[in-house]
C-alpha positions as CSV (number, residue, x, y, z in Angstrom):
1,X,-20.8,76.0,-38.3
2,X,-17.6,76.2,-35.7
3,X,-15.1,73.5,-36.5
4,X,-13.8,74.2,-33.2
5,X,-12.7,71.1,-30.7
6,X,-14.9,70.6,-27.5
7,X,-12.6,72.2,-25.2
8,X,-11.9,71.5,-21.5
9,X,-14.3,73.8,-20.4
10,X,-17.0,72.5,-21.8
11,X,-18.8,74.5,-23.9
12,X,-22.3,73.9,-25.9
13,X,-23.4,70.5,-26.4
14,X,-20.3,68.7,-24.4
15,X,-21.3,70.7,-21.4
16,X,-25.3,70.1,-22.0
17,X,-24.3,66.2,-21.9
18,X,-22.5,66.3,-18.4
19,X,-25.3,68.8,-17.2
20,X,-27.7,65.7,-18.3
21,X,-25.2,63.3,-16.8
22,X,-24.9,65.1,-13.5
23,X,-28.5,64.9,-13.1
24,X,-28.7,60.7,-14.5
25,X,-26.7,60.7,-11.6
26,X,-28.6,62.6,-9.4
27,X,-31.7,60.5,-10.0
28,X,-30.1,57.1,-10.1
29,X,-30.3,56.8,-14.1
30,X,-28.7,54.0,-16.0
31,X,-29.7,55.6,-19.4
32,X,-32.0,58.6,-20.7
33,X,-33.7,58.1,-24.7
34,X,-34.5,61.5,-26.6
35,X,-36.5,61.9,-29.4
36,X,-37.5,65.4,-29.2
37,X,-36.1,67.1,-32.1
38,X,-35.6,70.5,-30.3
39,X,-33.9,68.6,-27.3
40,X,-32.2,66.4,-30.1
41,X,-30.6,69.8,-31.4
42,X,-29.8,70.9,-28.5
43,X,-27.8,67.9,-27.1
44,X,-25.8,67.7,-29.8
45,X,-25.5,70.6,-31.5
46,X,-25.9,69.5,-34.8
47,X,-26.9,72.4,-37.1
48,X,-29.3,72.2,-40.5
49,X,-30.0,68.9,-39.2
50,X,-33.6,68.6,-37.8
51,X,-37.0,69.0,-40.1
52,X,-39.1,69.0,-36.9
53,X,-41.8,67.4,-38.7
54,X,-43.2,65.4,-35.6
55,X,-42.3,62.1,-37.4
56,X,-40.0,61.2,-34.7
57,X,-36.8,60.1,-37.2
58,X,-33.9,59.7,-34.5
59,X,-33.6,58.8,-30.9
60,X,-30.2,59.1,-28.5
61,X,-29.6,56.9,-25.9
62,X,-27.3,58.2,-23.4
63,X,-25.5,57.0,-20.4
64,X,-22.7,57.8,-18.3
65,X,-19.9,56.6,-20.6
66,X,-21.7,56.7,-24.1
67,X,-23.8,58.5,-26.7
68,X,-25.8,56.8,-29.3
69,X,-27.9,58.5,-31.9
70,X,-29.8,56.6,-34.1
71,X,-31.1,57.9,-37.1
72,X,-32.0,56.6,-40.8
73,X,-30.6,57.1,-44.7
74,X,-31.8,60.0,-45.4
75,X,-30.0,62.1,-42.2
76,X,-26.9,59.9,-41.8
77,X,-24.9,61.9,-44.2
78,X,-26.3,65.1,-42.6
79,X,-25.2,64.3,-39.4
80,X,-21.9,63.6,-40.7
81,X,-21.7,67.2,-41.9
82,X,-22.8,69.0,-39.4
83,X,-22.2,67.1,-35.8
84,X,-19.3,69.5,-33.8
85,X,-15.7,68.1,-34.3
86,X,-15.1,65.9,-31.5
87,X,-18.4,64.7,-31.4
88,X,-18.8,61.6,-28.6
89,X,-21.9,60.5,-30.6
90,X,-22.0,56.8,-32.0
91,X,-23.9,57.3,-35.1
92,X,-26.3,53.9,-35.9
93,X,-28.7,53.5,-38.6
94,X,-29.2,50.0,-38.0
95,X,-32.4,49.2,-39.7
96,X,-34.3,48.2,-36.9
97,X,-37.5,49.7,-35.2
98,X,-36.4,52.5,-33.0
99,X,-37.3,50.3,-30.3
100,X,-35.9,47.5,-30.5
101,X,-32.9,49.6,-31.5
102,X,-33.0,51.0,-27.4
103,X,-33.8,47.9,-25.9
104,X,-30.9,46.5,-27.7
105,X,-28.6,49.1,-26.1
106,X,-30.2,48.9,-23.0
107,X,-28.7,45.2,-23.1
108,X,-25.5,46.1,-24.5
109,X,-24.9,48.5,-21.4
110,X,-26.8,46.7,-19.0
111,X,-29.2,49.1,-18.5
112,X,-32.0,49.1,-15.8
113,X,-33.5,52.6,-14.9
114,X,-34.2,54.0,-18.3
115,X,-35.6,56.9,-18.3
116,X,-38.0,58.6,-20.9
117,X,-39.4,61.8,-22.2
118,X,-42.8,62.7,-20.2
119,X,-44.3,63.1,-24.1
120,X,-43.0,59.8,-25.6
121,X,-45.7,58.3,-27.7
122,X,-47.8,55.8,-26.0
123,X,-47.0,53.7,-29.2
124,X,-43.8,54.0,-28.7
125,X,-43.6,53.1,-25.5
126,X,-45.4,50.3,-25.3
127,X,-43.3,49.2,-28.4
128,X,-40.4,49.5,-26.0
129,X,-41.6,47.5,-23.1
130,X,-42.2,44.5,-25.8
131,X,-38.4,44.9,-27.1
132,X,-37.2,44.7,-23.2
133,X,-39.5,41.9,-22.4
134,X,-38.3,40.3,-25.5
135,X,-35.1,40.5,-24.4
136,X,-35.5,39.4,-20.9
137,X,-35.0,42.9,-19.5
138,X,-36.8,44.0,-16.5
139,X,-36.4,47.6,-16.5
140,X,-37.8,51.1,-14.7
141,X,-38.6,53.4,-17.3
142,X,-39.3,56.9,-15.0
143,X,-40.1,60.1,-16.6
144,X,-38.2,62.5,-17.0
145,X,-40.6,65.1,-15.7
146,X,-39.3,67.8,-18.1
147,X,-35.7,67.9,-17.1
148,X,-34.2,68.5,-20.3
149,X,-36.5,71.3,-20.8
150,X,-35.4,72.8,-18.1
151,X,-32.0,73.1,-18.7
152,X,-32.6,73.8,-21.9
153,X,-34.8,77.1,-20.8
154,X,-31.3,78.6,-19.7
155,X,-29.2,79.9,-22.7
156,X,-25.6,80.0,-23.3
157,X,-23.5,82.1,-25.2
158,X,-23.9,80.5,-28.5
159,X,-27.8,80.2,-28.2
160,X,-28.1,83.9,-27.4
161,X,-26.0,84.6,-30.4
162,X,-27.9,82.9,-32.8
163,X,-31.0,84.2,-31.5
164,X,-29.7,87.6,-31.8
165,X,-29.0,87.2,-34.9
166,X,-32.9,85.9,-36.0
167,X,-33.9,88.9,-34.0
168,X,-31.3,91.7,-36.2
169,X,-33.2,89.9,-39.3
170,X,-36.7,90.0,-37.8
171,X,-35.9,93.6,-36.6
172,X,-35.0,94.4,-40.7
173,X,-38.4,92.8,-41.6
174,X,-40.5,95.4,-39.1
175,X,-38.4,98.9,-40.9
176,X,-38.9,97.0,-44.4
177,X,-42.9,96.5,-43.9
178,X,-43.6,100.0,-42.3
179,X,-42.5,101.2,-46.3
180,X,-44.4,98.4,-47.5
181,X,-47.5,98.3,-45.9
182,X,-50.6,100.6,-47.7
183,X,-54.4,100.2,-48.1
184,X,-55.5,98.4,-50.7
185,X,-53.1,95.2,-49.9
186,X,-54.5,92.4,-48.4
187,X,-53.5,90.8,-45.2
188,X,-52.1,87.9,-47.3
189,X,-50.3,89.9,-49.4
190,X,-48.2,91.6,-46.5
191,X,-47.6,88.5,-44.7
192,X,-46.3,87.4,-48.0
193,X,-43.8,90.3,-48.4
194,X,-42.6,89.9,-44.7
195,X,-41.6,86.3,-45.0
196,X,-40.6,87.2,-48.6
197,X,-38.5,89.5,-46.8
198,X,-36.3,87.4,-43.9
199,X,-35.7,84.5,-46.1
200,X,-34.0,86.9,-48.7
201,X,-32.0,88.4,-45.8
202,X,-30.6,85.5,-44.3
203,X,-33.6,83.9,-42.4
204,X,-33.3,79.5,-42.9
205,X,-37.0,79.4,-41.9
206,X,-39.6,80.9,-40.0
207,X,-39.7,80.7,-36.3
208,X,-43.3,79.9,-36.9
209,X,-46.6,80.5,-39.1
210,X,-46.7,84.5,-39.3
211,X,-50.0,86.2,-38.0
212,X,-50.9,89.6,-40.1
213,X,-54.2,90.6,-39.0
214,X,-56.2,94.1,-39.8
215,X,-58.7,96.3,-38.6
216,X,-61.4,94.2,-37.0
217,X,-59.4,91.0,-37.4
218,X,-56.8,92.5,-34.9
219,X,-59.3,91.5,-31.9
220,X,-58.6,87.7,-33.0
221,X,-54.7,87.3,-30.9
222,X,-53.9,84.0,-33.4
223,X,-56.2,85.6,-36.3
224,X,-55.2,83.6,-39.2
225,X,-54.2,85.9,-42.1
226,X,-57.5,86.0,-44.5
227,X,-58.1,88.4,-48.4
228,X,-59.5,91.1,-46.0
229,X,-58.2,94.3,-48.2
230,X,-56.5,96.6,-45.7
231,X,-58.4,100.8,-45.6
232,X,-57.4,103.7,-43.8
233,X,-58.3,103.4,-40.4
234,X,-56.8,100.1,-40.0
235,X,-54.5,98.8,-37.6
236,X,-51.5,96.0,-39.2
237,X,-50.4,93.4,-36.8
238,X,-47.6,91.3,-37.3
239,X,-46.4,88.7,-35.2
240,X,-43.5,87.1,-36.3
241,X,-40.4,85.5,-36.4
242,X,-37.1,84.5,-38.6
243,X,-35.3,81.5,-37.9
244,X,-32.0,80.9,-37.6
245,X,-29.6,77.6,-37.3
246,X,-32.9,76.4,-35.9
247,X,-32.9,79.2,-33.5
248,X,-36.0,81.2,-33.6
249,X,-37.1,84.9,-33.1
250,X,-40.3,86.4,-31.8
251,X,-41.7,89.6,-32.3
252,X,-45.1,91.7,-32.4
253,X,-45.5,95.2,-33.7
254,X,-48.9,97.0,-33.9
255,X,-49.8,100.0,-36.7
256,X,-51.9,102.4,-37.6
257,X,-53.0,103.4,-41.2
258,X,-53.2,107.0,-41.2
259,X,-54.3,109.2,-38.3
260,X,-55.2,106.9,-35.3
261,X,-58.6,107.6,-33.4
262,X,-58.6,108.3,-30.0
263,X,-59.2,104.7,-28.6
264,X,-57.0,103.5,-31.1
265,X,-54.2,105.8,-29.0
266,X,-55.2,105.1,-25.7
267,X,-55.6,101.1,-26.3
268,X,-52.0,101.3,-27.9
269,X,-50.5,103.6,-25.4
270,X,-51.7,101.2,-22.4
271,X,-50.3,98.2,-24.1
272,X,-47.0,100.0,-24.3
273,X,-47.2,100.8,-21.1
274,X,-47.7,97.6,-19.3
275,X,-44.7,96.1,-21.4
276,X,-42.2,98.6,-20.6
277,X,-43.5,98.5,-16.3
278,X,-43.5,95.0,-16.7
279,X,-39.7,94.7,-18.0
280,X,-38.5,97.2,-15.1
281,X,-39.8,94.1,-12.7
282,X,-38.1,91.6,-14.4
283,X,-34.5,90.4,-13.2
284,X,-33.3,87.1,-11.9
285,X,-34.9,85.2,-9.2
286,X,-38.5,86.5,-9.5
287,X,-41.5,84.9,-10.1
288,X,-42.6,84.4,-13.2
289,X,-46.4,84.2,-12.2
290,X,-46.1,87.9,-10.6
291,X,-45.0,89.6,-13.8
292,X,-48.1,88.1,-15.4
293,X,-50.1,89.1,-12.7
294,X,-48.6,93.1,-13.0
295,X,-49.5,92.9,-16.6
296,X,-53.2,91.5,-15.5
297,X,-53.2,94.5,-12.9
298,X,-52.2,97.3,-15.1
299,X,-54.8,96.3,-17.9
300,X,-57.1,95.5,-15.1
301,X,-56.8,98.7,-13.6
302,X,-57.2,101.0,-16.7
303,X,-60.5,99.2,-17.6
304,X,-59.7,96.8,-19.8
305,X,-59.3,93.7,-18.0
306,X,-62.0,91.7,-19.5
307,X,-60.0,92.4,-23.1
308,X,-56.7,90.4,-22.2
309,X,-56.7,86.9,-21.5
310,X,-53.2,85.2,-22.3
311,X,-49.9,84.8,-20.6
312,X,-47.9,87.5,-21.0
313,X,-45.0,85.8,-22.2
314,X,-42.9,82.3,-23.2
315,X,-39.5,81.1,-23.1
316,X,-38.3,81.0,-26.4
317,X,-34.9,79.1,-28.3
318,X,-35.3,76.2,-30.9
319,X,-38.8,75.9,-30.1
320,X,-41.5,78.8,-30.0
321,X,-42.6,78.0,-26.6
322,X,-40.2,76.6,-24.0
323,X,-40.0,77.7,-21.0
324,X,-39.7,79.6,-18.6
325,X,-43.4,81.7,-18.9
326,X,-45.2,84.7,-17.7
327,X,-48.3,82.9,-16.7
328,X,-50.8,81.5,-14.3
329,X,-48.1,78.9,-13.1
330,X,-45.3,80.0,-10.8
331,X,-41.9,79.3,-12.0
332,X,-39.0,81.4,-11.0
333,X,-36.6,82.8,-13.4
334,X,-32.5,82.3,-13.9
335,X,-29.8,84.2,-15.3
336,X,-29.7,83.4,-19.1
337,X,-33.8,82.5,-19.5
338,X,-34.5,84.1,-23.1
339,X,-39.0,85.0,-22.8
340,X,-40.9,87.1,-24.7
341,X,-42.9,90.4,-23.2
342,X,-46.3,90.5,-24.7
343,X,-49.1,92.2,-23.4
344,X,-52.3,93.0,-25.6
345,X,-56.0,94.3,-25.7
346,X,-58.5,93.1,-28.1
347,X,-62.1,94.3,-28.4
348,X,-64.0,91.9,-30.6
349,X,-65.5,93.9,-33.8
350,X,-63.0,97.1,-33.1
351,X,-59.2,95.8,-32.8
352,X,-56.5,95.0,-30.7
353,X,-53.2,95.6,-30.0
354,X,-50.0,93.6,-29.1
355,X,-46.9,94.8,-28.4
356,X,-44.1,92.0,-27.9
357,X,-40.4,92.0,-27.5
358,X,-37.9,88.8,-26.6
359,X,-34.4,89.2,-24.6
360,X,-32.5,87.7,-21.9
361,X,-32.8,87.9,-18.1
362,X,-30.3,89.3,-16.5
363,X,-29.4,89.2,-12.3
364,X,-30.6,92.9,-12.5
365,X,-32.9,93.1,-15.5
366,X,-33.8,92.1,-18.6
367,X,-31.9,92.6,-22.0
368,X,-34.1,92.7,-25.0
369,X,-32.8,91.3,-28.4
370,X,-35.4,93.6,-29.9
371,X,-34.7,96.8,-31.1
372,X,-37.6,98.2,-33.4
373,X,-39.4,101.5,-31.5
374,X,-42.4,101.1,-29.1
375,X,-43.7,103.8,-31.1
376,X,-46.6,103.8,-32.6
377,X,-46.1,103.8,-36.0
378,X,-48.3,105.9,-38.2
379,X,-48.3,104.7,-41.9
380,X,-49.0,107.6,-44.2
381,X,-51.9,107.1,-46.5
């Protein structure tokens, strides 16, 4: 990782703190508590880090002066390693509750509008109004309504190197399968050799649990991979993702085994069509909810409307969905949002087909990290 000072400009995590701060200020915030691992990561840039095992292991307590990060033995040395040089963060592993741990620093800063994540656990949180009342603090504890979220659905530089980088790796996987791939392997088989593949070429982990479905198993958009022995005929598809620093990558490519049949070109030629018209209408400032709509109209149009029913794409950085989306709800999008493209058609006990791509909008477009064809590729068998 950079051992490079924060610098006046405020770069990466020291300018994610003040953007938090400017809106603690905004709100009339005394303090803001994190637990969200992703968020976590994201505030303070602390690499190799996180296990994002939804146990919940640290919490930050921030106000307009301080940074506390409370964690236990078997991260403190971690943190150590990998926080930025110059970090403000006061590392704690008092062994106390988590807490009583905020409560206590709610009394040390004298505290009074603390506000939490909208997702805290309702165990934690009531375990948190016991440690203020036992310390004879009466405090507002507001949600944060998915601020931190927000900001973190607009990428900086560093972000959008990292995730470049997953992509160049996920990219690699895509060339290596379509050499791989052959009947007579099962779908567990190939998802084997594709994660095989990124973390021998510089993957840290996966950006989540790889889908490789076949033939009729193609129809299922979150098919789980099963023995199903791949024939001739079939189409492969592979949605997955290599991650990176704890930066992840998103990707779906759709082929063919041998010769395709003539639905299987016209469903695949459709698909590729609605991505690439819906890309042309992407650029800063419009509406999320209308590109998903295009996608629903182009489908729609062609006949096969009743055989795509999901958003057409999701913000992606340290988690797999973030926002913004390309979905039912309206939500406009900035310079700097990374979101997947990922239109499909299933029909149930034939196939389907998904073709996805992530980038980075742009004030005029949209920049895809992706770089494998749109081509459908024919596997000779």
């Amino acid at each position: 990782m950079s051992e490079t000072p924060v610098t006046p400009s405020l770069a990466g995590p020291a300018r994610r703190i003040a953007e938090l701060r400017s809106l603690m200020d905004d709100r009339g915030y005394d303090a803001v508590v994190v637990r969200d691992e992703a968020s976590l990561r994201w505030l303070t840039g602390a690499m190799g880090v996180f296990d994002y095992t939804g146990e919940y292991p640290h919490a930050a307590f921030i106000t307009e002066f301080g940074c506390w990060l409370h964690t236990d033995s078997r991260y403190l040395n971690s943190f150590e390693e990998n926080l930025p040089a110059g970090y403000p963060w006061t590392l704690d592993m008092d062994e106390i509750a988590i807490p009583a741990w905020v409560a206590e620093r709610a009394l040390e800063t004298k505290s009074r509008v603390i506000a939490i994540e909208d997702d805290m656990q309702l165990s934690f949180y009531r375990a948190l109004v016991r440690g203020l009342e036992d310390r004879s603090i009466t405090a507002a504890l507001p949600e944060l309504h998915g601020d931190i979220r927000r900001m973190r659905a607009v990428k900086d530089d560093e972000e959008i190197a990292l995730m470049r980088h997953a992509q160049s790796i996920t990219d690699a996987a895509f060339t290596h399968m379509c050499g791989f791939i052959r009947p007579g392997l099962t779908e567990k088989q190939i998802r084997t050799e594709l994660e095989r593949f990124m973390f021998e070429n510089g993957a840290d982990s996966l950006a989540f649990d790889s889908i490789v479905a076949s033939g009729p198993n193609t129809a299922n958009p979150h098919a789980i991979s099963s023995d199903r022995v791949v024939e001739r005929g079939d189409f492969v598809l592979m949605d997955y993702g290599a991650g990176y620093r704890d930066y992840r990558s998103d990707m779906t490519r759709t082929v063919v085994l041998g010769e395709p049949s003539e639905k299987q070109r016209e469903i695949y030629d459709l698909v590729r069509r609605t991505h690439e018209e819906c890309v042309r209408a992407i650029h800063a400032g419009v509406d999320g909810r209308d590109i998903h709509l295009l996608s629903k109209k182009i489908i729609g149009d062609a006949g096969y409307g009743d055989y795509y029913g999901h958003g057409l794409g999701h913000g992606v950085g340290i988690d797999i969905h973030e926002l913004p989306v390309f979905g039912r709800v309206s939500n406009i999008l900035e310079v700097g949002a990374v979101i997947t493209v990922e239109p499909g058609i299933y029909l149930p006990g034939v196939g389907g087909v998904r073709l996805e791509d992530y980038g980075v909008v742009t004030k005029d477009g949209y920049e895809p990290f992706t770089t494998s064809t749109h081509d459908l590729v024919v596997i000779d068998c």
